[in-house]
C-alpha positions, -999 to 999 in steps of 0.1 A, spaced: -112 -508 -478 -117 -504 -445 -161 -505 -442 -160 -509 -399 -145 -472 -395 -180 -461 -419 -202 -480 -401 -193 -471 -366 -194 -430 -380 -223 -437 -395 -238 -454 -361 -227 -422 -340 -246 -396 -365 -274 -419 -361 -277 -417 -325 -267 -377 -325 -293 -371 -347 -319 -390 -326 -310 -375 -297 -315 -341 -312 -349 -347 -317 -356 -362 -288 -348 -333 -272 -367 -314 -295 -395 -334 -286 -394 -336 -243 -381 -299 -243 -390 -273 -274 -429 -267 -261 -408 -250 -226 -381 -236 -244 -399 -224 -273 -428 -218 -271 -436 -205 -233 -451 -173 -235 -454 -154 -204 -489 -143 -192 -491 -110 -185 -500 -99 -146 -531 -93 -135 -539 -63 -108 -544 -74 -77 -582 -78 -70 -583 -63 -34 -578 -24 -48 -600 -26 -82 -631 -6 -83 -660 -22 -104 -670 11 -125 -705 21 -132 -731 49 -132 -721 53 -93 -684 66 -96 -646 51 -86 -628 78 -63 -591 74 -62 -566 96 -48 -559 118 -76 -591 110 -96 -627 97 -105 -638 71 -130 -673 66 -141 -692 50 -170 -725 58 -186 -743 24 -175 -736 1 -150 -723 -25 -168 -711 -29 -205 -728 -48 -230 -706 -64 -254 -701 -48 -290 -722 -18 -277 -701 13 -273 -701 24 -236 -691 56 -226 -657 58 -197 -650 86 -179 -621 99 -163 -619 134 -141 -582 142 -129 -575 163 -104 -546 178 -121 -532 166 -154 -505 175 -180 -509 145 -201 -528 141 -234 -541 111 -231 -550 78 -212 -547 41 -220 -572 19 -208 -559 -17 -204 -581 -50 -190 -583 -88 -192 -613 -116 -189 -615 -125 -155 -636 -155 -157 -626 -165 -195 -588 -152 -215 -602 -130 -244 -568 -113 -245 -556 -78 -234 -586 -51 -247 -567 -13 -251 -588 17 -254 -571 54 -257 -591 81 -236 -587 111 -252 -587 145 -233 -621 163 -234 -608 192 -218 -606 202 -181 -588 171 -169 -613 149 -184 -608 119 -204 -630 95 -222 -637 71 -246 -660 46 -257 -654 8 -245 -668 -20 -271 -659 -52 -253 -658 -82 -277 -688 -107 -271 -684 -141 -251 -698 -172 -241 -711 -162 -208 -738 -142 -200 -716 -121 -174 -678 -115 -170 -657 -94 -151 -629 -76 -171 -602 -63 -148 -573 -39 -157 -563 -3 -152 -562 32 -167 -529 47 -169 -511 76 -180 -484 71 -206 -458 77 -185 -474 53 -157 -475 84 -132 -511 77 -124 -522 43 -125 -559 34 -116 -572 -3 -111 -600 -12 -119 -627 -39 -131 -656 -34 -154 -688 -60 -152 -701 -71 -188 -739 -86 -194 -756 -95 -222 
């Protein structure tokens, strides 16, 4: 019986295996688990919307206060100047603190007006800024913006 030929196979699974996991270890958390945050608009062509209205090229956005309160429904407002498209998506993200991407469908109203009612979810701070934009569904019109929250 030969018991050298067992032990040295045996050896050079050992150190295969351990070097598998070590790999595991240094490199799985930026292999694996890397998630890609998504971009923000840039800040210098938002609008903060309010009572007092955002004029773009193509369109206007308002809202019915001027800020949002958390978990209290606030009314947005979108008038297009000319508009073949049902709806509108509105998409933003927590400045200050990462609360996640909030999505609110406008729905048409009617003579190129959209709205909706944004509920933002409630935070630690007092005040945030919650920037996105309101797009069409085929990304035709695209409309940056920022929205101020306070308790």
């Amino acid at each position: 019986m030969n018991l050298t030929g067992t032990g040295r196979r045996r050896g050079v699974e050992l150190m295969g295996l351990a070097l598998v996991v070590a790999f595991g270890y240094f490199f799985a958390d930026k292999t694996l688990f890397d998630e890609a945050t998504p971009a923000m608009p840039s800040l210098t062509s938002n609008c903060t919307i309010g009572t007092t209205p955002c004029s773009f090229d193509n369109a206007t956005v308002s809202m019915a206060s001027a800020t949002a309160a958390p978990l209290i429904p606030t009314e947005i407002r979108v008038e297009v100047s000319k508009s073949n498209i049902d709806h509108l998506m509105v998409e933003l993200q927590g400045v200050e603190m990462n609360m996640g991407i909030y999505k609110l469908k406008l729905s048409s109203a009617g003579n190129n007006v959209f709205k909706g009612d944004l509920m933002l979810p409630i935070c630690m701070e007092d005040e945030m800024t919650w920037r996105g934009v309101i797009k069409s569904p085929d990304n035709v019109l695209t409309l940056p913006i920022n929205v101020r929250m306070a308790r």
